[in-house]
C-alpha positions as CSV (number, residue, x, y, z in Angstrom):
1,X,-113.9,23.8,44.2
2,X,-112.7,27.1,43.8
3,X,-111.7,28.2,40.2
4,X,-107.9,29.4,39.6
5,X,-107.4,33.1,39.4
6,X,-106.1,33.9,36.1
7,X,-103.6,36.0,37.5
8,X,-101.8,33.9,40.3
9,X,-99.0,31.6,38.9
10,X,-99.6,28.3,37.5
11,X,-97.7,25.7,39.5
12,X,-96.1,22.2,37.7
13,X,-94.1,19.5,38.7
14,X,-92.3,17.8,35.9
15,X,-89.9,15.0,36.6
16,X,-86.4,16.1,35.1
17,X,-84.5,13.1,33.9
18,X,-80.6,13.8,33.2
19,X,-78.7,12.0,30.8
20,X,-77.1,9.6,33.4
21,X,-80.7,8.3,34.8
22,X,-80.6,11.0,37.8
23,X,-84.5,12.5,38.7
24,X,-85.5,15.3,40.3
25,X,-88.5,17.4,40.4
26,X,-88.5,21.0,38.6
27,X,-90.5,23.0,40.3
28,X,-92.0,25.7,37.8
29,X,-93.9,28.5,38.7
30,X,-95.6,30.0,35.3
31,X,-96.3,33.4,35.0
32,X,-99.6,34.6,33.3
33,X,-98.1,36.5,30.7
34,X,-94.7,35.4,30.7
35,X,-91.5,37.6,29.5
36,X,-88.8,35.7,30.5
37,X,-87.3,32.5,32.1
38,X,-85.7,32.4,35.4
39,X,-84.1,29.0,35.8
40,X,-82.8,29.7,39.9
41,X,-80.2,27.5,41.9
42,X,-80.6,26.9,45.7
43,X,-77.7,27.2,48.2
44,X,-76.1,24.2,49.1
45,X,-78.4,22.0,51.3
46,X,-81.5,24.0,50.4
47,X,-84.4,21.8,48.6
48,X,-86.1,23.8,46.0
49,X,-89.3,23.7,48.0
50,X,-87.6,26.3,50.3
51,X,-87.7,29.2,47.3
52,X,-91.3,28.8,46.3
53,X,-92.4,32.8,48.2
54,X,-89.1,34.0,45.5
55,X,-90.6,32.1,42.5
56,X,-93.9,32.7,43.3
57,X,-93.4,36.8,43.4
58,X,-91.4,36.5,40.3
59,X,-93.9,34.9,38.3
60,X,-96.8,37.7,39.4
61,X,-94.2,40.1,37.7
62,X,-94.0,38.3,34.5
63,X,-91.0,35.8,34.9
64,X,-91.7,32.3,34.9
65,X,-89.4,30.7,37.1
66,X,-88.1,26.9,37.5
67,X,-86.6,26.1,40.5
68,X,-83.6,23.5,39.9
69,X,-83.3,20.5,42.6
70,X,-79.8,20.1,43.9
71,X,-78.6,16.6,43.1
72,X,-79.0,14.6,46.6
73,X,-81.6,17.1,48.1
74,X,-85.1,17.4,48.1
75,X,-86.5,15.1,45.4
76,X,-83.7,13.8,43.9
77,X,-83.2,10.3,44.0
78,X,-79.8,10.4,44.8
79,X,-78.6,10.7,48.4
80,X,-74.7,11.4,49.3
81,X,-72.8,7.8,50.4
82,X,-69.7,6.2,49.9
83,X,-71.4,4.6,47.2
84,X,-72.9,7.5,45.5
85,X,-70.7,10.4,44.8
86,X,-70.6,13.4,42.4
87,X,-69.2,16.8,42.0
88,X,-69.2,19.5,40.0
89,X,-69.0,18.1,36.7
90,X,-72.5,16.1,37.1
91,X,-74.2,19.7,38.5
92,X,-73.0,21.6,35.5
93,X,-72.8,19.5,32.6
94,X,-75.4,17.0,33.2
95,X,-78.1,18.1,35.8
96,X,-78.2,22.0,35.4
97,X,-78.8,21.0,31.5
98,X,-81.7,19.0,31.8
99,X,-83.6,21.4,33.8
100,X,-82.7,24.3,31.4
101,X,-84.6,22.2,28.6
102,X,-87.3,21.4,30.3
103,X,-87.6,24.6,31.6
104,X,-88.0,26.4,28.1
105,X,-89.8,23.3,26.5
106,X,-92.7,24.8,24.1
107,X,-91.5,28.3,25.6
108,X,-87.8,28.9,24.0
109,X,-88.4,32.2,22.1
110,X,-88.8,33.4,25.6
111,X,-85.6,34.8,26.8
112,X,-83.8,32.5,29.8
113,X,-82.1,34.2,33.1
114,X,-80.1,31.7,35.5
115,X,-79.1,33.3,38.9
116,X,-78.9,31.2,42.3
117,X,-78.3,31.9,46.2
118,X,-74.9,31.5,47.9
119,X,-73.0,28.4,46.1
120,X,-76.3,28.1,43.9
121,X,-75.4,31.7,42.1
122,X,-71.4,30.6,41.5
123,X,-73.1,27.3,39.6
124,X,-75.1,29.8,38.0
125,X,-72.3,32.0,36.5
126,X,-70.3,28.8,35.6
127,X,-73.3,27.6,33.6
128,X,-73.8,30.3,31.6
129,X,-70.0,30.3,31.1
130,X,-69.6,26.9,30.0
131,X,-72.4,26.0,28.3
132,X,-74.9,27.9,25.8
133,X,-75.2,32.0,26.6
134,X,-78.4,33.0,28.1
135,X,-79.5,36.7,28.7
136,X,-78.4,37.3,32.3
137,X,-77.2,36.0,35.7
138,X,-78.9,36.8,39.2
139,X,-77.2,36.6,42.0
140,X,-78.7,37.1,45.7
141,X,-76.0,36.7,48.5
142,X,-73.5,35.0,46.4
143,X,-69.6,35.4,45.7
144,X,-66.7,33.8,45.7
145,X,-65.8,31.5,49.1
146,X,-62.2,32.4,48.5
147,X,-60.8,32.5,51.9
148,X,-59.2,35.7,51.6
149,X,-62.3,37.4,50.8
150,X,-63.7,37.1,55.1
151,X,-62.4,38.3,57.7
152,X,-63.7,35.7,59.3
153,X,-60.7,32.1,59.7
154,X,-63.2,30.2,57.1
155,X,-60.0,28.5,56.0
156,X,-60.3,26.2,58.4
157,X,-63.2,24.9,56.9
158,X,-61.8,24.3,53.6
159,X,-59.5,21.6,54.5
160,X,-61.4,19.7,57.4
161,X,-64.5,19.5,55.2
162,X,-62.5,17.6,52.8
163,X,-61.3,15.3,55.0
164,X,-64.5,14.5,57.1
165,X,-66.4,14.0,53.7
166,X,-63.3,11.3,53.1
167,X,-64.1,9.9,56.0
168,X,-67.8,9.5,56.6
169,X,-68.2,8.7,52.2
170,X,-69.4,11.7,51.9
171,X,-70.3,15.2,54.3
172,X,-73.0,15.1,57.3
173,X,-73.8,18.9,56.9
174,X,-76.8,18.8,59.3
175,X,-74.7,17.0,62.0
176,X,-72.1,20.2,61.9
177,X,-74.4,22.7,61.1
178,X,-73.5,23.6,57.4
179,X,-75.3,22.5,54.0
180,X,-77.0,19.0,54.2
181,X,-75.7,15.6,53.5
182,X,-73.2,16.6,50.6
183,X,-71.2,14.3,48.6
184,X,-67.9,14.2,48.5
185,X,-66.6,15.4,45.0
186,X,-69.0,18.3,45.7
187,X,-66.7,19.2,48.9
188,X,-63.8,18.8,47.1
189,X,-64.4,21.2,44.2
190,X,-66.0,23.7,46.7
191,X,-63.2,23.5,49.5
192,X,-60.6,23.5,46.4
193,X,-61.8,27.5,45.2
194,X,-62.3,28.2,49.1
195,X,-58.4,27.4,49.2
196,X,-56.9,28.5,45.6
197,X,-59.5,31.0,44.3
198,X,-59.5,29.4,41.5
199,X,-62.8,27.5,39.5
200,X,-61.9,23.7,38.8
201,X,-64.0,20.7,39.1
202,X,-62.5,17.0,38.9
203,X,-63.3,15.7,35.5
204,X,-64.1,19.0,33.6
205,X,-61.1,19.6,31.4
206,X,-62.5,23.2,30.3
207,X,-60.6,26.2,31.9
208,X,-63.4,27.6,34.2
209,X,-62.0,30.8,35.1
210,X,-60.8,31.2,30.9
211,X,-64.6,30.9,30.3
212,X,-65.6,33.3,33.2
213,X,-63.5,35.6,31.7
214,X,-65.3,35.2,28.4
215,X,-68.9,35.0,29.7
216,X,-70.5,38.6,28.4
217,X,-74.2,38.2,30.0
218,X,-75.1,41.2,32.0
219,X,-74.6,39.7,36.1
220,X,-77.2,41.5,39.0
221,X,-75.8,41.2,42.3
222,X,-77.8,41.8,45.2
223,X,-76.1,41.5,48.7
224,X,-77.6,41.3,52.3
225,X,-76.6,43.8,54.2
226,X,-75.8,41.3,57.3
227,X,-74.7,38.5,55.3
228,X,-71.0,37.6,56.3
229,X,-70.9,34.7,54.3
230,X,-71.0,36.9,51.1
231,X,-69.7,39.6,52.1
232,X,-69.1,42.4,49.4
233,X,-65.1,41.6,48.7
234,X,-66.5,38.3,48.0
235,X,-69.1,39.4,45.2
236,X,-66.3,41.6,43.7
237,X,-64.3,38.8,43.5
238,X,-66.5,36.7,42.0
239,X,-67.9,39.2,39.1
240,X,-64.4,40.3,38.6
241,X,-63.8,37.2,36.9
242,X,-66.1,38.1,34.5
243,X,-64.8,41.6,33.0
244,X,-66.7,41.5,29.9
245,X,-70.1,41.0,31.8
246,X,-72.1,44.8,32.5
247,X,-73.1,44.6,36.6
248,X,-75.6,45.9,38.7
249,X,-75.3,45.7,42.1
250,X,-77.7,46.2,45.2
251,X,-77.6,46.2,49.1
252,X,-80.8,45.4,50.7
253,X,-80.9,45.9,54.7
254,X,-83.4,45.5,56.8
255,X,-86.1,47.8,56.0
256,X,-86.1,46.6,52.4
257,X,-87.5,43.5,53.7
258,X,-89.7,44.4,56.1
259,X,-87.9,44.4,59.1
260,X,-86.5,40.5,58.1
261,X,-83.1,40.3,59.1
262,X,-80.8,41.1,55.7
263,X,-78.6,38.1,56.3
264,X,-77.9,34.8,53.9
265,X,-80.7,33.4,54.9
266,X,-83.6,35.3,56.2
267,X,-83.9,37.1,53.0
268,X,-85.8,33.7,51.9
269,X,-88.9,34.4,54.5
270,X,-89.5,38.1,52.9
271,X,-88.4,37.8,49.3
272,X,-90.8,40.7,47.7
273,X,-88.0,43.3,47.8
274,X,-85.4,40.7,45.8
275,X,-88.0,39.6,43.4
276,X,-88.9,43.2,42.8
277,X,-85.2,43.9,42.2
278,X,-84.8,41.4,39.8
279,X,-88.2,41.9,37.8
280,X,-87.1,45.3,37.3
281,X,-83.6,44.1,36.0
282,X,-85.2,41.8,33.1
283,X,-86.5,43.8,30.3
């Protein structure tokens, strides 16, 4: 058996037990000589598993990083039906909390980053809107899906998804081609910002977009340079709800990651260049 190099991270796999009896694994990636927290989101449909390169290059920098398991994906023991259905509400208030603690469990002097991919950065900046500050929000091809914001018809998708989620109990993303098997209230409060531009979820009665507007933790925003599913009027939109917040803001293209293509998704196969980017952002 060959002994651990001090250096590389140390992996763990805690079971993460929310208030309401969900599980899911956290995947944590400890740094050597930690500085900081990163507690990172996935895009909808992606399991955690998916950003281990991202996590593990973060925590060789110094950032120990805990990748948070989308309710219904991966190992969560919940799966989207007509029987099992969620939205936003559960992700932020009772989910995304659960793996913040155990995240920063022994650890909490350290300071703690959220950020997140695609709808997995939005979550991220409504967390630290909504629930207690933290010291800064990463976001890598993320904005705002307000339909306005492509020049692409995407509003289209805002009101069929809705109603194809009514109809099957919940959506069949891998059937159509987008995000995984989603649940319903998660369509809804996605498809209902696609339409209004607006932040509300079904049974939060805080004013989202009053607490973005509040939220003061420095934002870095890194776009793909091929990505039209977060395209840049779409970033802008979403950190202009935050005014109070300082931004940075990157482009990465293709030579930044090695000749990967820069779009939404790619990005995850060569992900040195975006951890780099993001190291160098946390003090």
């Amino acid at each position: 058996m060959t002994d651990h190099n001090p250096l590389e991270p140390v992996r763990d796999n805690p079971t993460v037990e929310s208030p309401d009896g969900a599980t899911a694994q956290l995947q944590l990636f400890h740094a050597a000589a930690p500085r900081a927290h990163l507690l990172w989101v996935a895009a909808m449909g992606i399991a955690a598993r998916h950003y281990e390169p991202l996590a593990r290059a973060l925590a060789s920098r110094g950032v120990t990083v805990g990748l948070h398991e989308w309710r219904g994906i991966g190992s969560s023991d919940h799966r989207a039906s007509r029987w099992d259905n969620w939205g936003y509400r559960e992700l932020l208030a009772v989910d995304l909390p659960a793996s913040r603690r155990a995240l920063t469990q022994g650890t909490a002097h350290l300071p703690l980053y959220v950020g997140g991919h695609s709808l997995g950065g939005q979550l991220a900046c409504l967390m630290a809107s909504l629930g207690e500050p933290v010291a800064g929000i990463a976001l890598v091809a993320s904005g705002a899906p307000y339909w306005r914001n492509f020049s692409t018809n995407v509003g289209l998708a805002y009101v069929a998804a809705p109603m194809l989620a009514a109809i099957c109990g919940y959506l069949p993303g891998r059937r159509i081609g987008f995000g995984g098997r989603e649940a319903r209230g998660v369509i809804s409060d996605w498809a209902r910002t696609g339409r209004t531009g607006r932040y509300a979820a079904r049974g939060v009665a805080v004013d989202m977009e009053a607490a973005l507007r509040r939220q003061t933790s420095p934002i870095l925003g890194i776009r793909l340079a091929d990505d039209w599913l977060a395209p840049a009027s779409s970033l802008d939109y979403l950190l202009d709800k935050m005014p109070l917040a300082a931004r940075d803001t990157a482009v990465l293209d293709a030579d930044d990651l090695g000749g990967q293509k820069a779009d939404h998704f790619a990005w995850m196969k060569a992900p040195e260049a975006i951890a780099a980017r993001i190291a160098r952002w946390i003090p």
